[in-house]
N, C-alpha and C positions, 0 to 999 in steps of 0.2 A: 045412219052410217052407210057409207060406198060399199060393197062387195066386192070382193076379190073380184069377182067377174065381170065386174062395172070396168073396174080399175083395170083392170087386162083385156076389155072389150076391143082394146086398138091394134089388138094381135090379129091375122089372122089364121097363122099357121099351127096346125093340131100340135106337132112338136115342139115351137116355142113353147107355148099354153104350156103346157107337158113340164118343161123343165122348168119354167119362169114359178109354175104353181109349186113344184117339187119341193125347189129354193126355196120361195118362200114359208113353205109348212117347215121345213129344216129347222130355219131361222124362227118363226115363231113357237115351235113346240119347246126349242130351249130353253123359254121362262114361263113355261103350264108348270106351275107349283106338284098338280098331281100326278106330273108328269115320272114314271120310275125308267130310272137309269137305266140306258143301254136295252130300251124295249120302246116299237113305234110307239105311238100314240096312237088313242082310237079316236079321237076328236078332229072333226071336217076343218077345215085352213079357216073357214069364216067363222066356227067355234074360236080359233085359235088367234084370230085375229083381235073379234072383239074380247077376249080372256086379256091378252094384251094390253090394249089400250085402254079395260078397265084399269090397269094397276098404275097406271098413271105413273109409268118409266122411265127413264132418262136414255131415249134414243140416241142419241148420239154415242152416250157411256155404251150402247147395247152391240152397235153396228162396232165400235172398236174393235169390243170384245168377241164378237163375230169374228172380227177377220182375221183376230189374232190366232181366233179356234181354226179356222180354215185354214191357215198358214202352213199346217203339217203336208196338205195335197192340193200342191201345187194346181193341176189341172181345173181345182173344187176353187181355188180362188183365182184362178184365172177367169174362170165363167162367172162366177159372183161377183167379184170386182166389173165386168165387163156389161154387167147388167144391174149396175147399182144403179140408184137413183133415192139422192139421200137431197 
């Protein structure tokens, strides 16, 4: 499987990195089953990735559901939307 840092290798500004990784652990930590409500998570993005795409989930239904949550801050879906790639 790719790595997050495979996959963002084409970056090269510390700050993208930064938030592009941020984003993505957001979005991934949302369906860590062990995950308890309204507390980070202590598992690294590439824990969080392959957690993910063990559970063999309906990405499309997932990213909806993402942006529907993002919806309420504005600013939080203006960069997310801006940096999709679905």
């Amino acid at each position: 499987m790719t790595t997050v840092d495979e996959y963002l290798g084409i970056y090269e500004s510390k700050s993208t990195l930064k938030t592009y990784k941020a984003a993505l652990k957001k979005y991934f930590a949302l369906f860590d089953p062990d995950r308890e409500p309204d507390k980070p998570t202590k598992k690294t993005l590439d824990e969080l990735v392959e957690l993910y795409f063990k559970q063999e989930r309906d990405v499309k239904l997932d990213v909806q559901e993402f942006y529907i949550l993002i919806r309420r801050s504005p600013s939080s879906s203006r960069l997310y939307r801006a940096r999709a790639v679905v």
